[in-house]
N, C-alpha and C positions, 0 to 999 in steps of 0.2 A: 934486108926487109924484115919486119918482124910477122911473125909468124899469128896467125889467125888464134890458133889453142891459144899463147902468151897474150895477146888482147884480151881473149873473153876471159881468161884468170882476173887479169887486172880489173877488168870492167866489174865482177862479181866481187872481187874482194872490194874496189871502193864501196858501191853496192851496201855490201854487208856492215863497214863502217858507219855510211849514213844513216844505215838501219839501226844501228844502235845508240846512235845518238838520238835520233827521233821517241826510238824508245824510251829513253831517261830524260829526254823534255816532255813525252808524252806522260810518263809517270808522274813529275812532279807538278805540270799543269795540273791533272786530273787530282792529285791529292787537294791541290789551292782553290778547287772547283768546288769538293766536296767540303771544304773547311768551310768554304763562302756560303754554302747553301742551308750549314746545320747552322752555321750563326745566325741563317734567316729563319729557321727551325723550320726551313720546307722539306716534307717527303720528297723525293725524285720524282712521283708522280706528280704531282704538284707542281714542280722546278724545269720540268720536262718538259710540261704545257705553258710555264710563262716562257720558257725558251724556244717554244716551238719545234720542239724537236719528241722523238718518242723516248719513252723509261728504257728500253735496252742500249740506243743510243748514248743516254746520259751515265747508267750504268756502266757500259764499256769504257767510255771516257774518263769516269771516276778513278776506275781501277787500274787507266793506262792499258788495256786491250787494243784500243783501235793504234793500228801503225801507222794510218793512212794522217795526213795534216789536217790540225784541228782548223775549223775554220776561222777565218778572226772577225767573222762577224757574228761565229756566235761566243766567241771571246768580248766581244762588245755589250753585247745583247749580256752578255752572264755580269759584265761587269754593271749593266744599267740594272740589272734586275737586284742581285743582289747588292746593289749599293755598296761597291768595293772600287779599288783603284785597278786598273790595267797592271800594273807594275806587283802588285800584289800574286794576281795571277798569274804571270808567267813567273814569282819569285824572285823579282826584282827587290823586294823591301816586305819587310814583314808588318811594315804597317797596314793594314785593312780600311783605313778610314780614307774614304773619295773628301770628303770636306767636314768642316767643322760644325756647320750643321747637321751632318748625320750623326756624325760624332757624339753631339750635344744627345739626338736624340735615342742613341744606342745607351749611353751612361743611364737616360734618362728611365729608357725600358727597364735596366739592368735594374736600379733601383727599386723600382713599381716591382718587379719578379720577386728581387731579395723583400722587399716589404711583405708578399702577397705571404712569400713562403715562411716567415716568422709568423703572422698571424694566423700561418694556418698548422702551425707548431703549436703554436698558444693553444688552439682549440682540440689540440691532440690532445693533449696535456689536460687540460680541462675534461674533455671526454674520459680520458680516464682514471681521474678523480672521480665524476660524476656514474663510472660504473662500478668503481669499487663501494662507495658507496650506497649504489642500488641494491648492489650482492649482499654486503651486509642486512641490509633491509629484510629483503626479500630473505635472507636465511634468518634473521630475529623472530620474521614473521610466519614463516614454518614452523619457527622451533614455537612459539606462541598456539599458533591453529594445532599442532599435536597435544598442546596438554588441556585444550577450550576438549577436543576429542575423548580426552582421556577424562578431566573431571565429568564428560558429560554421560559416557561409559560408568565411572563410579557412581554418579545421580542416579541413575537406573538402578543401578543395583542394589544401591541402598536406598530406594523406595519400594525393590521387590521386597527383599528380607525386611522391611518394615510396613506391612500392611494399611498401619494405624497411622502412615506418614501424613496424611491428607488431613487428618484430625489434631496434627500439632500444630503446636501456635507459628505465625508468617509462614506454614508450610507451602500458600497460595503466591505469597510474593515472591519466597524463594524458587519455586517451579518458572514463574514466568519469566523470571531474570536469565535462569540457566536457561530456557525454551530460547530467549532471545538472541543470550549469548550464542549459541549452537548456529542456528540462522543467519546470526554476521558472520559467523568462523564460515559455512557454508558458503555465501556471497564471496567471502576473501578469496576460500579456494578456487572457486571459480574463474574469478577476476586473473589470479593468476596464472592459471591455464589457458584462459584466452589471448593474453597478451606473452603467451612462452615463456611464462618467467619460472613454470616449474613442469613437470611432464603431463602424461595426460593422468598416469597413475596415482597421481597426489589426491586425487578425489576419490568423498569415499564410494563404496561400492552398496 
């Protein structure tokens, strides 16, 4: 007669076999789970609630944690959600495509994605064209508003050291032009400080 200890060996070691096979189907389900759900570009939380199930559940599953048997209904449920084949998921066939018509209409995404994402290259590209040559601008026009400052610093000075200024000839239209110019230079600085393009320091004091 065999003895009780020799049974419960045997019993625990089958046991421990089926355990590990469970593991390595559980494993590679859960990876086929998570391939199916990023091609559907669903978070888990998302993918959790079309399957009715909770985020720590579909998480454990993902990574092959759960030891327990995945259920096959929501082996079903995952294959209706994410529009994949059964066969797919347990690693049957590497193909993902359930039929031709989804087929049709995953290329079709694929397309519409790659299209969105060149035109939105274009407009990088564009953008930064469009600020190199703000920079330039905006430092022309610096370099311009310091010297409208600087003639308008020398105007003064050479109408202190010449008293008699007001009494020579176009003395009146030459002031008013410089008055004017000072007053645009003025507004620019401004202009540019409001909208950040230079600090707040650039104006004068």
């Amino acid at each position: 007669m065999m003895s009780t200890y020799w049974l419960a060996r045997q019993f625990r070691t089958h046991k421990m076999k089926l355990s590990k096979d469970e593991v390595a189907i559980n494993k590679i389900v859960g990876l086929r789970l998570r391939e199916s759900r990023e091609l559907c570009d669903y978070t888990q939380i998302e993918a959790s609630k079309l399957l009715g199930i909770t985020k720590m559940f579909l998480g454990k599953i993902e990574k092959g944690l759960n030891t327990n048997n995945i259920p096959l209904k929501l082996m079903q449920e995952a294959a209706r959600v994410y529009e994949v084949s059964i066969g797919f998921l347990f690693s049957e066939t590497d193909d993902f495509e359930v039929s031709d018509e989804v087929k049709t209409k995953r290329d079709f995404g694929v397309k519409i994605h790659s299209f969105h994402q060149k035109q939105l290259s274009k407009l990088v590209v564009k953008a930064a064209a469009q600020d190199r040559k703000l920079k330039v601008l905006v430092k022309s026009m610096k370099s311009n508003l310091y010297a409208v400052g600087e003639l308008d610093e020398a105007f003064i000075t050479f109408k202190k050291m010449n008293p008699s200024f007001d009494d020579m000839p176009c003395s009146s239209k030459l002031s008013h032009r410089v008055n004017k110019l000072s007053k645009l230079a003025a507004q620019a600085r401004l202009e540019l400080v409001k909208n950040q393009a230079t600090p707040l320091n650039f104006l004068p004091n």
